[in-house]
C-alpha positions in Angstrom: 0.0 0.0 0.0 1.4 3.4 -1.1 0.4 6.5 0.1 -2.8 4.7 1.4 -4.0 3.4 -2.0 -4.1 -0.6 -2.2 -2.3 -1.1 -5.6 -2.2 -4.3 -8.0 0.5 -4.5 -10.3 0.1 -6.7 -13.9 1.8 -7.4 -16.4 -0.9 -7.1 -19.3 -4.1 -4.9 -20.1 -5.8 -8.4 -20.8 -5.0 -9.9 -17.2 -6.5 -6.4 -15.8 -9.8 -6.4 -17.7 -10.0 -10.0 -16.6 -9.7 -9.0 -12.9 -11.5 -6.0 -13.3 -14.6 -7.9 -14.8 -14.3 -10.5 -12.0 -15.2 -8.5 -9.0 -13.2 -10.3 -7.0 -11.8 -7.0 -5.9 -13.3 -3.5 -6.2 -11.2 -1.6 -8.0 -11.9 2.5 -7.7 -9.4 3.7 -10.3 -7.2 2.5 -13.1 -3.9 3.6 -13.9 -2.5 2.4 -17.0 0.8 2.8 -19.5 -0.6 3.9 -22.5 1.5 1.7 -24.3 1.0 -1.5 -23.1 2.3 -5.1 -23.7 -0.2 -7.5 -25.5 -3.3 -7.3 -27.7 -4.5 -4.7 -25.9 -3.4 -1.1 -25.2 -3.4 1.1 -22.2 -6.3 2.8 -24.4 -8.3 -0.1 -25.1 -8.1 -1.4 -21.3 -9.5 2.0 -20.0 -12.2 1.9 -22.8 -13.4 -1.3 -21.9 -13.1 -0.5 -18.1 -15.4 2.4 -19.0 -17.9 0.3 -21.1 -18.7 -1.3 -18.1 -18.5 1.6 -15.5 -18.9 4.9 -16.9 -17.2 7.3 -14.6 -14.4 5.1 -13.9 -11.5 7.2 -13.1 -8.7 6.9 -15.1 -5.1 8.0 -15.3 -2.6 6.8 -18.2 1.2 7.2 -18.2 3.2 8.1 -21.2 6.7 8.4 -22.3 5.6 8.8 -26.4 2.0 8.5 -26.8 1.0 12.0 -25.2 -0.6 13.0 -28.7 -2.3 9.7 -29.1 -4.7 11.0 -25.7 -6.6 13.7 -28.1 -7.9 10.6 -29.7 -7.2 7.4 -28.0 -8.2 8.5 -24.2 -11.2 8.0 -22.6 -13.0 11.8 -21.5 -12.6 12.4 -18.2 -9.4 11.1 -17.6 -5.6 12.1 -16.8 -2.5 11.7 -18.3 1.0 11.6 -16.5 4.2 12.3 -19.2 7.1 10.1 -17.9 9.1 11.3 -16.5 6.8 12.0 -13.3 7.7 12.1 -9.5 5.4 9.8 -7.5 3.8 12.4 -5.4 2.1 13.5 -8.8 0.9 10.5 -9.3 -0.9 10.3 -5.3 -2.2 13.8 -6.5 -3.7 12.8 -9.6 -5.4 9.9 -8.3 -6.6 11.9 -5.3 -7.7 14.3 -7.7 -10.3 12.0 -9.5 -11.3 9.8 -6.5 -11.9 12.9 -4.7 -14.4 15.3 -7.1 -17.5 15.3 -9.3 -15.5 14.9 -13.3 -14.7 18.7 -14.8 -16.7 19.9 -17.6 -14.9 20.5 -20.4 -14.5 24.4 -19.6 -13.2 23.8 -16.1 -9.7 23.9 -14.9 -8.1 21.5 -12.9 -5.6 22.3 -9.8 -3.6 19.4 -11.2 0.2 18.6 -11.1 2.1 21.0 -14.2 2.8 17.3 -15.9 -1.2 16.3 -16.1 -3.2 17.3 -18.5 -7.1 16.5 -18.5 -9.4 15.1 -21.2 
């Protein structure tokens, strides 16, 4: 547990979707690599994860696919450019777990690195 979030680490977007449709645990965010390993992409994970929950707050990381989120991300969401420093990550998640989604004309108090869609 890291900064008081339970966290599960995989190695694939197919082995989260599979534990995300389980329910054996319940999940409250996803945070994902854009760029993922697999037949599926950090993209399609959090697309699927929103096809069956809506408001699912999401947060993807990125080294090279930043201009991919325009396009590929699912609204309401956050993306981290690598390189980030953890405590950006804590606020980003607090961010979404902590307020009603931002219309599209409000601004965010988010770390300088974020950017929401």
């Amino acid at each position: 547990m890291e900064a008081g979030f339970a966290t599960d680490i995989l190695s694939s977007a197919e082995e989260g979707l599979t534990l995300f449709k389980s329910g054996v645990k319940e999940y409250r965010a996803l945070v994902a690599d854009a760029n993922l390993m697999g037949s599926l992409s950090g993209w399609d994970l959090a697309r699927q994860v929103r096809e069956r929950e809506p408001t699912f707050p999401v947060i993807y990381m990125t080294g090279a696919a930043a201009d991919d989120w325009a396009s590929q991300g699912v609204p309401n969401s956050i993306l981290l450019q690598k390189p980030f420093a953890p405590a950006q990550l804590v606020t980003a998640i607090s961010q979404l777990l902590n307020q009603v989604p931002l219309r599209a004309n409000e601004a965010a108090s988010i770390p300088a690195s974020a950017s929401w869609r």
